[in-house]
C-alpha positions as CSV (number, residue, x, y, z in Angstrom):
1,X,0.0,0.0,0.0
2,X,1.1,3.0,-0.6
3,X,2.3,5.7,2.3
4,X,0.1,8.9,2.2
5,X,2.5,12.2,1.8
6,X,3.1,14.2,4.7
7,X,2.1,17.5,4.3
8,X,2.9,20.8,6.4
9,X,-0.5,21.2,7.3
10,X,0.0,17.6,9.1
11,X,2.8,18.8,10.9
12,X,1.0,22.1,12.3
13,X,-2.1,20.4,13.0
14,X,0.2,17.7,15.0
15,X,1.9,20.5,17.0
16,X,-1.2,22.7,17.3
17,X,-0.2,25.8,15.2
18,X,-1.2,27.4,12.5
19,X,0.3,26.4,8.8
20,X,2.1,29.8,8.8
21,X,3.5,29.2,12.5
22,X,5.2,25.7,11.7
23,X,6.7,26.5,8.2
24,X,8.8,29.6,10.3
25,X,9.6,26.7,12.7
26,X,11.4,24.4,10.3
27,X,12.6,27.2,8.5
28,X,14.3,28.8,11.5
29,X,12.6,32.5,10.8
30,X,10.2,34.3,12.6
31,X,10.2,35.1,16.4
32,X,9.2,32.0,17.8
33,X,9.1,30.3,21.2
34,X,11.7,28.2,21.6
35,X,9.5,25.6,23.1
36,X,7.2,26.4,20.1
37,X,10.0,25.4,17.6
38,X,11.0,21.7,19.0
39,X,7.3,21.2,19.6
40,X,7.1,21.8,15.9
41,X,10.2,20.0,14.8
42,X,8.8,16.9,16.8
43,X,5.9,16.7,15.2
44,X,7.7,16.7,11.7
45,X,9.9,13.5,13.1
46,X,7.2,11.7,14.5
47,X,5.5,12.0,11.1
48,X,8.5,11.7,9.3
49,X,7.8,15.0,7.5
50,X,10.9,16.1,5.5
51,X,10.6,19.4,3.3
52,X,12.7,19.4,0.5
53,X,16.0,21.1,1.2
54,X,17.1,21.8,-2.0
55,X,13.6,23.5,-2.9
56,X,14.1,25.6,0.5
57,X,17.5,26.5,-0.2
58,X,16.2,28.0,-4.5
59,X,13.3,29.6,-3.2
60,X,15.0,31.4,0.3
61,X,18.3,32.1,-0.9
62,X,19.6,30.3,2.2
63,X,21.9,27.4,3.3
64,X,20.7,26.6,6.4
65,X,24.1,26.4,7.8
66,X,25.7,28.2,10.5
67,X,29.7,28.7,11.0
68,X,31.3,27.9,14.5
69,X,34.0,29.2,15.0
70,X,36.6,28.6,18.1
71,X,39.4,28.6,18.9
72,X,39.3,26.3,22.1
73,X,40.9,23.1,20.6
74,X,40.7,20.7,23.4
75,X,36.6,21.9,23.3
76,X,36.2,22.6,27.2
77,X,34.2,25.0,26.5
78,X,33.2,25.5,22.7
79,X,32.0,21.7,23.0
80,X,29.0,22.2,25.1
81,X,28.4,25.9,23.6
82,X,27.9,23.8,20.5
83,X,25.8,20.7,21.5
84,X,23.5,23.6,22.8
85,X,23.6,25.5,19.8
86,X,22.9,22.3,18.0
87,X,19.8,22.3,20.4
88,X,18.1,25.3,19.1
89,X,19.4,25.3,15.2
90,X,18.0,21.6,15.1
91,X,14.1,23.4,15.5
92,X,14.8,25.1,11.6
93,X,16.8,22.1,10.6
94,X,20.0,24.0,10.5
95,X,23.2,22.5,10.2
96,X,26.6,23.9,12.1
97,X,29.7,23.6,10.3
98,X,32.3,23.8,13.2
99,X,36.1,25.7,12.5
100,X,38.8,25.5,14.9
101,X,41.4,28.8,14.5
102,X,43.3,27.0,17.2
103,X,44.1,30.5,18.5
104,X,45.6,31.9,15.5
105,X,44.2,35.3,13.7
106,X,45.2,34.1,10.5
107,X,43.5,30.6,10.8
108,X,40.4,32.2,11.7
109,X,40.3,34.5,9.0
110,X,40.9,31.5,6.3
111,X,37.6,30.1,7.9
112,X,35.8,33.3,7.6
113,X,36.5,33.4,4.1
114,X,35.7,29.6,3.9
115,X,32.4,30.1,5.2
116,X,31.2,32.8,3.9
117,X,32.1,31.5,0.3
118,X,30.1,28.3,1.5
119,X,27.0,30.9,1.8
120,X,26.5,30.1,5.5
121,X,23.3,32.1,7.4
122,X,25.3,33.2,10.1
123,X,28.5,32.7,12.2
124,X,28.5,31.8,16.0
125,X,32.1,33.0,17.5
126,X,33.7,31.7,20.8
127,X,36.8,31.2,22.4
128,X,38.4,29.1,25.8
129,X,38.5,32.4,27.5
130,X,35.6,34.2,28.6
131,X,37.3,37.7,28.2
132,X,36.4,40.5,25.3
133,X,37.7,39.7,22.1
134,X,37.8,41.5,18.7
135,X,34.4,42.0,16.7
136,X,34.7,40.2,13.1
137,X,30.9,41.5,12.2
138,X,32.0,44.3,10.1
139,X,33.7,41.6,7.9
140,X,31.3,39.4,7.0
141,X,27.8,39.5,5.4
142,X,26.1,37.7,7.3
143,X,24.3,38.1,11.3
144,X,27.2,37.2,14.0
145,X,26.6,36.3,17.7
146,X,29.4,35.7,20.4
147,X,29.0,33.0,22.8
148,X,31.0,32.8,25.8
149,X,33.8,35.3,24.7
150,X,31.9,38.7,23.9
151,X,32.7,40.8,21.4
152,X,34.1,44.3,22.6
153,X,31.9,46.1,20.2
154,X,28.5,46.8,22.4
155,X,26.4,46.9,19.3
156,X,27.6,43.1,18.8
157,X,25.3,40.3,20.2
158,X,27.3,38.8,22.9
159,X,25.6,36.0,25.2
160,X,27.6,35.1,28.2
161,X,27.7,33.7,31.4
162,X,26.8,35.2,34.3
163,X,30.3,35.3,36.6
164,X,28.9,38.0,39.1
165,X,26.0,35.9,39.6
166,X,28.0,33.1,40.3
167,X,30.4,34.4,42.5
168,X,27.6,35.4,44.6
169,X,26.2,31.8,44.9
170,X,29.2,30.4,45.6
171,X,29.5,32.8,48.3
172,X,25.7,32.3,49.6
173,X,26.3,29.0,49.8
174,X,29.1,29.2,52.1
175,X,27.5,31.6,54.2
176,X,24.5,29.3,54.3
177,X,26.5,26.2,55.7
178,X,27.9,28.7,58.4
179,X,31.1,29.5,57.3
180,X,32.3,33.3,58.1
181,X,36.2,33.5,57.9
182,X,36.2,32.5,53.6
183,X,39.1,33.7,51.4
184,X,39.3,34.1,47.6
185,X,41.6,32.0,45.1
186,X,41.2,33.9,41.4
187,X,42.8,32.9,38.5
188,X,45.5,35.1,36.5
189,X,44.7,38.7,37.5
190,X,44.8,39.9,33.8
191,X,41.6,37.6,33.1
192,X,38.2,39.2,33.7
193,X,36.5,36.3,35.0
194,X,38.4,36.1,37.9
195,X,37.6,40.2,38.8
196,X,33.8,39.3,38.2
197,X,33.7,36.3,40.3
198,X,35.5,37.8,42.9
199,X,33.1,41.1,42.8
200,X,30.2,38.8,43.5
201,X,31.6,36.5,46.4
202,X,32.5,39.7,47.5
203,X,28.8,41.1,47.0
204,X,27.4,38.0,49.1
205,X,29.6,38.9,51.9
206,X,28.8,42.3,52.3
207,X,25.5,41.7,52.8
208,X,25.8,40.3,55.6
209,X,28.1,42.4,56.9
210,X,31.5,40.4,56.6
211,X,34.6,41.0,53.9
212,X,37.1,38.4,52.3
213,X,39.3,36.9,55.5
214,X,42.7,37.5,53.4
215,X,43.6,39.6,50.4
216,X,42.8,37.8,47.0
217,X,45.1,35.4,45.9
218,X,45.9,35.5,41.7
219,X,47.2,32.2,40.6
220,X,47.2,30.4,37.2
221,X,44.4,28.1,35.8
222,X,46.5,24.9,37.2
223,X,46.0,22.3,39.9
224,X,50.1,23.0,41.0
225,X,48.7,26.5,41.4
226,X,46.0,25.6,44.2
227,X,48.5,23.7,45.8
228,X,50.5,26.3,46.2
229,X,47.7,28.8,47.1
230,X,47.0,26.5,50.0
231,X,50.7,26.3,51.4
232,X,50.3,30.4,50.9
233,X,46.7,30.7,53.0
234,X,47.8,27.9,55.7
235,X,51.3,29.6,56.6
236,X,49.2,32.8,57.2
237,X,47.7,31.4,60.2
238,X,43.9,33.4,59.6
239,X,42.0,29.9,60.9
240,X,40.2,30.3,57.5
241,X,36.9,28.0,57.6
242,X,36.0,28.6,53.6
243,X,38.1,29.1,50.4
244,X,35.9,30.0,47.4
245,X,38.6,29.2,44.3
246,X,37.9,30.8,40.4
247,X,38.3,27.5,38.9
248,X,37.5,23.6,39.5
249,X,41.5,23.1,38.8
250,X,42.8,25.2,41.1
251,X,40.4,24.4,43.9
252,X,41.3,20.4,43.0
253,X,44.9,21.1,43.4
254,X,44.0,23.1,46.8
255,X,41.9,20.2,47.9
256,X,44.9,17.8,47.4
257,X,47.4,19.8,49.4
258,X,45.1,20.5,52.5
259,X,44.7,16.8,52.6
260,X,48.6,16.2,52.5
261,X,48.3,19.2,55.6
262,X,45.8,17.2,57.5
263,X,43.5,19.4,57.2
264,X,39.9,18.1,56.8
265,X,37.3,19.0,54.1
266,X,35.1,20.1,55.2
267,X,35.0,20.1,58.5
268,X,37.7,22.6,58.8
269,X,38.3,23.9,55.7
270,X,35.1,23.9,52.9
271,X,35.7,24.8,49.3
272,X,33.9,25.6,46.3
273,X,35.2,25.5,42.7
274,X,34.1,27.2,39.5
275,X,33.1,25.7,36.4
276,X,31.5,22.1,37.7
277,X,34.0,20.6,35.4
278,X,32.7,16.7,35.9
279,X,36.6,15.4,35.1
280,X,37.8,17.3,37.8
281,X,34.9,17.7,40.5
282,X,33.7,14.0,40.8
283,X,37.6,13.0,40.6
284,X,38.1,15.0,44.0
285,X,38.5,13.7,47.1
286,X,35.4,14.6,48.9
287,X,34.0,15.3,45.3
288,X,34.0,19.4,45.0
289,X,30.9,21.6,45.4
290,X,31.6,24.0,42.1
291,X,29.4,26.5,40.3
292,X,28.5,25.9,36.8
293,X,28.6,28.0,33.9
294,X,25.4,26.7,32.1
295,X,27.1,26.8,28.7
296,X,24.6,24.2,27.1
297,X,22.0,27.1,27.8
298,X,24.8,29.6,26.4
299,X,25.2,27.8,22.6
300,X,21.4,27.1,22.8
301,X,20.2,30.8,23.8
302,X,22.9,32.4,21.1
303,X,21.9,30.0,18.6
304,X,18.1,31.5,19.3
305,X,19.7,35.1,19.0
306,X,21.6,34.2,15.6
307,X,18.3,32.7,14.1
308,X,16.5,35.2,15.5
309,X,19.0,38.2,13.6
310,X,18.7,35.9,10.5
311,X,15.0,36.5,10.5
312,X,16.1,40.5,10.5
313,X,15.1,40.5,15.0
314,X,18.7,41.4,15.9
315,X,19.3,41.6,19.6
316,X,22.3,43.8,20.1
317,X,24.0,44.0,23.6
318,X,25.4,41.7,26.0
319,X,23.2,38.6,27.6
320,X,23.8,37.4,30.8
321,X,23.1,33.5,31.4
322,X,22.7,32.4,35.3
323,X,24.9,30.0,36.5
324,X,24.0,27.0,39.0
325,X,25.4,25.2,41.7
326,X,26.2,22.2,42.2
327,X,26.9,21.2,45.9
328,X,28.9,18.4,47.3
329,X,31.0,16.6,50.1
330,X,33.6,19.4,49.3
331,X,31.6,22.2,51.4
332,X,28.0,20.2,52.6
């Protein structure tokens, strides 16, 4: 027997929009819900609805492809920017084409030129470090959006996440378990992200009344680096009951060497990392209470805002996503 075409009006009836409603859902236009859009795009799966691409592709003068470009090579933090952005382009069955520039300016502007020449919709831009970085949107034709490293030009779209917000659970929470006497481990002073996690530890202390126990410690992103901060903050002597730390490496290596110290966490000594970097925070011994970044929600809410400026609804300015917590034996 034969099978009976699917047609749009299937699929919309299915999701319970109108025909107009889910042809801007698989197209990736209009300013949709996202909820509205994957409710739309499941309803096309389930009844194996598949519009011809070719046919979209004549009669929009699109590709349906977006350009990813990082230059984060081991993928810390592009990868789950882009299995989010995957999340949202998937509701106009958009496909990301992913460039690594490894760091290097002229890399990155080969796959500009690559991309652009391949007639992609739009670019999403990040990085493996959360500070400003040069805009490339004057360059190319098409919308751009930054994802975790924001574009220094305000008039960019730049979605980010939130390390003031952060800092200030991580410091909440260790007020909350009753810890008073907390001290701060940042990363390299010349990275942002360690000013803004600091200012909103600092935030949650203030408001109730108490400051950091020691002056701010700047160290590098490594685990020899926490070890090291906790030789620094233990020969002080300032009975410290908290140390909030920038990053899940540093506070790892910290854990390590106020074990070797006999010191116990956390009964004497709680800790809280940033990043809730699984490889390191489940490794730790207790297992570390760290705050996450959220970057899954980061690639899916700039892929939004780069469909979104596709469909001419640019967003300009910088987004701030919230991070979470994640507690464990480190500091409960």
């Amino acid at each position: 027997m034969e099978r009976k075409q699917v047609r749009l009006t299937d699929v919309a009836a299915r999701a319970g929009v109108t025909v107009g409603t889910a042809s801007k859902a698989l197209a990736g236009t209009g300013s949709l819900r996202l909820e509205t859009r994957q409710r739309v795009l499941a309803a096309a799966e389930f009844l194996h609805y598949f519009p011809n691409q070719q046919a979209r592709t004549l009669l929009s003068g699109r590709s349906y492809t977006v350009g990813l470009i990082t230059s984060d090579a081991p993928g810390r933090f592009s990868v789950p920017v882009m299995q989010g952005a995957e999340d949202s382009l998937a509701t106009g069955q958009m496909a990301i084409l992913f460039c690594d520039a490894r760091g290097d300016s002229v890399r990155e502007q080969h796959w500009i030129r690559t991309l652009v020449a391949r007639n992609v919709d739009g670019f999403i831009v990040t990085s493996h470090r959360s500070d400003p970085r040069s805009s490339i949107s004057a360059e190319v034709p098409v919308p751009v959006v930054y994802a975790y490293s924001p574009s220094e030009d305000a008039a960019d779209v730049s979605v980010v996440p939130d390390d003031v917000q952060g800092g200030r659970l991580a410091g909440e929470h260790l007020l909350e378990v009753g810890r008073r006497r907390i001290a701060y481990v940042g990363g390299p002073d010349s990275y942002l992200a360690s000013h803004l996690r600091m200012q909103g530890f600092v935030e949650a202390l203030a408001a109730s009344g108490l400051t950091p126990a020691t002056a701010p410690l700047f160290v590098p992103w490594e685990e020899e680096a926490g070890r090291r901060a906790a030789r620094i903050l233990t020969a002080r002597g300032d009975d410290l009951d908290a140390v909030f730390c920038a990053s899940d490496q540093i506070a790892r290596g910290l854990l390590d060497e106020l074990s070797a110290q006999g010191v116990r966490v956390p009964q004497d000594i709680a800790v809280v990392g940033f990043d809730d970097w699984d490889v390191m925070t489940l490794a730790a011994r207790p297992q570390l209470t760290s705050v996450g970044m959220n970057l899954t929600r980061v690639g899916q809410v700039a892929a939004v805002r780069l469909l979104e400026a596709i469909s001419g609804q640019r967003s300009p300015g910088l987004e701030l996503v919230p991070c979470e917590l994640a507690i464990r034996a480190s500091s409960a």
